[in-house]
C-alpha positions in Angstrom: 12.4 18.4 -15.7 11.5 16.9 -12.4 12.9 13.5 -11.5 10.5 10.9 -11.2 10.8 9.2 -7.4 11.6 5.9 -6.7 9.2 3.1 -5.7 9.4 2.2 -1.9 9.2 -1.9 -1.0 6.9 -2.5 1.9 6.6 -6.4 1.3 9.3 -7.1 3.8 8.0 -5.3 6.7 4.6 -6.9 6.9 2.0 -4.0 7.3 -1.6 -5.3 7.2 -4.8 -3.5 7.8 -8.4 -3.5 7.2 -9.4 -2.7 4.0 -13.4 -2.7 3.1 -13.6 -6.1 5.8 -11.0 -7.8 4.3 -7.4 -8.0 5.3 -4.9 -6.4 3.4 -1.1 -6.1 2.9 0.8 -3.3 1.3 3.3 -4.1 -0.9 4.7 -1.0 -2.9 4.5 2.3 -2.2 4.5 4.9 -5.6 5.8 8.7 -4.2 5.2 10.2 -7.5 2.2 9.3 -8.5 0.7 8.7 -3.9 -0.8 5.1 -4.7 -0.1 1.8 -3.1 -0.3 -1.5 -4.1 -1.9 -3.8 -1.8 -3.0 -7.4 -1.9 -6.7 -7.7 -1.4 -8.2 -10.4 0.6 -4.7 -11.3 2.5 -5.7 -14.6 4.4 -8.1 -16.3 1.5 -6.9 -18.2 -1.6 -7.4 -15.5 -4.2 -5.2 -13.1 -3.4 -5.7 -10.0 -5.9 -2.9 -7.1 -6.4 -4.8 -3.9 -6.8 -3.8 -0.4 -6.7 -5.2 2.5 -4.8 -5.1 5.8 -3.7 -2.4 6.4 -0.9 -5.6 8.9 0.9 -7.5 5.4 0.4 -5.7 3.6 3.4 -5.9 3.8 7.6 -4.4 7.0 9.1 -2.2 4.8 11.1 -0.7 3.1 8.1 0.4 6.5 6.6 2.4 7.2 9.3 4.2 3.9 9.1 4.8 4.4 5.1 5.4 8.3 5.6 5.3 10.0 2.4 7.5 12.7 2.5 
């Protein structure tokens, strides 16, 4: 049976990015399942937590959270 990779904290290294014109952080990176959770709408005063695809997010972002 395959082990199940750990998830990888991202909160403390402060990537943002641009995210359907709204600002974005990522906060948790999944390797066994490739999503990320991100909160939506960084700057305003509803900040949501949603997760998404890791192919969802800026080229230059995947090569800061490097999957493999």
């Amino acid at each position: 049976m395959a082990k199940k990779k750990k998830s990888i904290d991202l909160s403390l290294r402060e990537i943002l990015f641009s995210l359907e014109e709204t600002t974005s952080k990522a906060i948790r990176f999944y390797p066994h399942n490739m999503t990320v959770d991100i909160f939506y709408d960084y700057y305003s005063t509803k900040k949501q937590l949603k997760n998404i695809p890791f192919a969802h997010i800026p080229k230059n972002i995947k090569k800061i959270i490097k999957p493999n």
